[in-house]
C-alpha positions, 0 to 999 in steps of 0.5 A: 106594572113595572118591574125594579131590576137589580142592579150590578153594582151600588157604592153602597156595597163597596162600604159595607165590606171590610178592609181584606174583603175590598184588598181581595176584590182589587188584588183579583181584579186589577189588570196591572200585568203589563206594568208588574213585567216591566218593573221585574224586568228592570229590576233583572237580577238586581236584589229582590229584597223587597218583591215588585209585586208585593211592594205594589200590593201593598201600595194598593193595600194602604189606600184600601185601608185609608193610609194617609202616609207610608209609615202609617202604612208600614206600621200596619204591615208590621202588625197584620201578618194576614195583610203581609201575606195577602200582599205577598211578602215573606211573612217568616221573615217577620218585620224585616219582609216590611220595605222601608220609607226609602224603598217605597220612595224609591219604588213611587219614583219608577211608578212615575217614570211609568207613569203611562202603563200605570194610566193604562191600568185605569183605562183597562178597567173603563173598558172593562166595566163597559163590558159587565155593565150594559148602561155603564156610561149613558150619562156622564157627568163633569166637574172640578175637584180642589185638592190642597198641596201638602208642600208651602207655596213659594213666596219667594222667587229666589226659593223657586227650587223645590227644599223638600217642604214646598210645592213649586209645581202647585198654584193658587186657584178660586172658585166661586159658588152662587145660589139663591137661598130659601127667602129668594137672595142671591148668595155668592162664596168664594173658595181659594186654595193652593194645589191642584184641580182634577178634572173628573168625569164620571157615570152619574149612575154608577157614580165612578170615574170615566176620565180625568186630568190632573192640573195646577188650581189656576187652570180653568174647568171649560179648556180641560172640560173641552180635551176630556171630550174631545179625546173620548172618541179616541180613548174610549169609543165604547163609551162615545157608542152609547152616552146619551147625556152630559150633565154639568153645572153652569160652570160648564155653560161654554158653546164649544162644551156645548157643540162638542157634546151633541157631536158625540151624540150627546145631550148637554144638560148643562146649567145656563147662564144669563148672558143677555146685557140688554136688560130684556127678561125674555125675547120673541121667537122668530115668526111668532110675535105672541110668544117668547122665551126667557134665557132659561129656555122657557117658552110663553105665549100672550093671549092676543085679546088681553095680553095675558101671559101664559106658560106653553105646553112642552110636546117633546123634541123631533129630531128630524126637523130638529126643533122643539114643539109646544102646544097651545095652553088652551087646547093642551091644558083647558086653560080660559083664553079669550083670545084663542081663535085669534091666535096665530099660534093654533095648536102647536109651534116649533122652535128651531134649536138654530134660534140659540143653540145655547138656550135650546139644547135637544133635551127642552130645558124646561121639561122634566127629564131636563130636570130628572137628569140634571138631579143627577149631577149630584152623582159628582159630588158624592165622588169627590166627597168619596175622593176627600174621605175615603181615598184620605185627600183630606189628609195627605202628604203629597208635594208636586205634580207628578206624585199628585197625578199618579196617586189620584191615579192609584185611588180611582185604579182601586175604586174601579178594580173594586166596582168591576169585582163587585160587579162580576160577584154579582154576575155570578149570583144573578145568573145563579138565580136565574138558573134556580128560577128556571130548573 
């Protein structure tokens, strides 16, 4: 009999709070104390008109309440004396304790120029939520994420200096999607825009981001995917400890994508390609002239006699010999062969991953926790559905590279600082349980 476990934390619970609810949970949540000291200490004895930490406050407040621009921001706090004084301003002052447009310009500009402790914060949390979630990070999950510039493009090369209104940071990109519909055709559709690529990894069961990097559109998805990789050893060695799978789709079908992950003791499970040009729909395995494999990974084997097509039993993955075993259909499933006792194949063959890395990966392609895990990709597109709706990048105003990176910044900080409070508030009913179940 088994036994559901409850989990720590599900999105879900996040949506059904209110607004003050989530600003608690981030405002006690997130480590920022390094970045708020370096910004008092800038600012010394200069005029503190408007406190560093409540401006900060109310930056993480606005995207909390889904702001879409500063002055729908500042129109809030002019109305909600409670958000004023949970962010920490003098509410006795009344309107005036409100920072103007051009302090909170003023205020994003050093938030970029610290742009590393800022980063910082979000590295924190991973750290963090790896610490309160036990299976946090076992399966990781990457893709690309289009965000539309706000800012013109430049179609004028003697225009290339930014005016205020274009975007001489952002470039154009495309993106192609391709399918098979419910009658067997193949479809294709093309999507174009103008702005930037984030380049997210996150946890495919706790659907929150890992990693991530900002670039213009144009920049393509495997060189990204291969840095984000490559740096997690360095970056977050707690998270290389315990992932077992990477899941992707086809986009992500690259060798070096490939090798990178099982360097890092992880299981690609990652779409393929078809890139056979010769025209064959399946190639015989080495050693073994009865049975074949088509590029998906599928293996199968012909009756001898008749020449009979039979698909081979999946036997699992030994990783030893690293190779995968198949069994004979015949003695697996009972399946009618007449030409079983003149099979050389008797009850089983394995097949080396050496005879292409690309098609066998050490998770079969045709099992079913293959196709179980790769289910989970879906957790990505959730998350940049989450990006678009409840972070407003559907609906922004933002021009240029830096303000765009230090704002995706800013909304995975909030998303991270409200899954760790909820996790922790958790924590502490689940032990609260566990103590009534034993008194």
């Amino acid at each position: 009999m088994s036994i559901t476990q409850k989990t720590l934390f599900g999105w879900k619970e996040i949506e059904e709070l209110g607004d003050l609810e989530r600003l608690n949970l981030v405002l006690k949540t997130i480590p920022d104390e390094a970045l708020m000291r370096c910004l008092e200490e800038e600012r010394a004895r200069g005029r503190d008109d408007y406190p560093v930490r409540a401006v900060w406050n109310s930056l993480l407040a606005g995207i909390v309440y889904q702001h879409p621009s500063i002055e729908s921001l500042r129109r809030e706090l002019m109305r909600n004396e409670t958000l004023l004084a949970l962010c920490g301003f003098d509410v006795l002052k009344g309107i005036q304790a409100v920072p103007t447009a051009a302090a909170y310009s003023r205020f994003f500009k050093r938030l970029i120029q610290h742009e590393s402790l800022v980063r910082d914060i979000f590295t924190k949390l991973v750290h963090l939520l790896v610490q309160e979630i036990p299976d946090f990070g076992n399966t990781l999950a990457i893709d690309g994420k289009k965000i539309n510039s706000f800012g013109k493009p430049v179609r004028d090369s003697k225009k290339q200096s930014s005016d205020g209104r274009r975007d001489t940071d952002a470039d154009w990109g495309v993106k192609t999607y391709a399918g098979i519909n419910e009658h067997g055709k193949p479809w294709e559709k093309v999507v174009s825009w103008f702005g930037y690529r984030v380049h997210l990894l996150v946890d495919a069961d706790y659907e929150l981001p890992v990693d991530f990097r900002v670039t213009q559109a144009s920049k393509a998805e495997q060189p990204v995917a291969r840095e984000i990789l490559g740096a997690l050893p360095d970056r977050f060695p707690d998270i290389v400890d315990r992932a077992q799978y990477l899941v992707g789709d086809r986009g992500y079908d690259d060798k070096k994508i490939l090798h990178t992950a099982i360097e890092l003791g992880m299981s690609p499970i990652i779409d393929i390609r078809n890139l056979w040009k010769d025209g064959d729909t399946t190639k015989i395995v080495d050693g073994a002239d009865n049975v074949a494999y088509d590029y998906k990974g599928t293996v199968t084997c012909f009756c001898p006699v008749t020449l009979k097509e039979h698909r081979m039993c999946y036997g699992g993955y030994e990783k030893e010999r690293d190779s995968h075993k198949y069994l004979c259909p015949a003695l697996a499933k009972g399946i009618h062969c007449e030409g079983q006792h003149r099979c050389s194949v008797g009850r089983q063959i394995r097949i080396p991953l050496a005879q292409d890395r690309r098609i066998f990966t050490p998770t079969a392609r045709s099992s079913y926790q293959w196709e179980r895990i790769y289910n989970k990709r879906t957790a990505i597109e959730r998350v940049n559905s989450r990006i678009d709706n409840v972070f407003m990048f559907e609906q922004h105003y933002i021009r240029g590279n830096k303000k765009m990176e230090i704002r995706i910044t800013l909304a995975f900080i909030v998303m991270l600082s409200m899954a760790l409070g909820r996790v922790r508030q958790n924590s502490v009913e689940l032990m609260r349980s566990l103590v009534r179940s034993t008194a």
